[in-house]
C-alpha positions as CSV (number, residue, x, y, z in Angstrom):
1,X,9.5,14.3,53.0
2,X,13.1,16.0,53.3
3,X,11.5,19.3,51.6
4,X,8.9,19.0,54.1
5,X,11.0,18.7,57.0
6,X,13.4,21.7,55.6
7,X,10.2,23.7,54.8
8,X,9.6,22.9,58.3
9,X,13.3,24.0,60.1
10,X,13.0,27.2,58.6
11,X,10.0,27.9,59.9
12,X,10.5,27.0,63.4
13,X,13.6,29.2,63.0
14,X,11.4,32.1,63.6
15,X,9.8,30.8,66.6
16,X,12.4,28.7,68.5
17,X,16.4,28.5,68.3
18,X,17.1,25.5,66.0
19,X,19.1,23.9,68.8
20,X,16.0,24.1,71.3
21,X,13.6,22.1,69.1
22,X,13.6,20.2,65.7
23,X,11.1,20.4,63.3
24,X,9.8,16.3,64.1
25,X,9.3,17.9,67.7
26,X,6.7,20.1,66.4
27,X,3.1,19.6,64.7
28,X,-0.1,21.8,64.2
29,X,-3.1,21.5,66.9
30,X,-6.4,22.5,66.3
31,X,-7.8,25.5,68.2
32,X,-11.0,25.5,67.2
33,X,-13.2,24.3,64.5
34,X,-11.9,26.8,61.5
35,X,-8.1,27.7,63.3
36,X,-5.2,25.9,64.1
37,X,-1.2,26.8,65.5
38,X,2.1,25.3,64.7
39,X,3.1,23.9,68.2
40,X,6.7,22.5,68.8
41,X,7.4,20.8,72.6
42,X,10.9,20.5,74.2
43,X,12.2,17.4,75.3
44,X,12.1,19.3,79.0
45,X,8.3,19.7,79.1
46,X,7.9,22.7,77.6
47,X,5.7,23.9,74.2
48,X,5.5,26.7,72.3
49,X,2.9,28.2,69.9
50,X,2.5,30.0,67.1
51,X,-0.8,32.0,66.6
52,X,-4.1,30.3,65.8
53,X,-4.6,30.6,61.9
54,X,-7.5,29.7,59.4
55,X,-7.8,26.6,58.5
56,X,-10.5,23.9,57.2
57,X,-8.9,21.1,58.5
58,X,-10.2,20.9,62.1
59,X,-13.3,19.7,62.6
């Protein structure tokens, strides 16, 4: 789980300052039936997305 959760720092690094958000403030929402986007929410309220990708995971 620690791998995960690194694997998952750096990559909100790219979208969000690491002091804004944490990577257990963030999870993946489906946009549709074949996409989904990383989303990470601030404890103020606020979200932020990535882009939709392909995925088979949404149903």
């Amino acid at each position: 789980m620690r791998v995960m959760n690194k694997m998952a720092d750096r990559l909100l690094e790219l979208f969000a300052p690491h002091t804004a958000a944490r990577a257990t403030d963030c999870d993946y929402q489906c946009c549709n039936r074949s996409t989904k986007k990383y989303c990470c929410y601030y404890p103020s309220g606020g979200q932020h997305c990535g882009g939709c990708v392909s995925t088979r995971d949404c149903a």
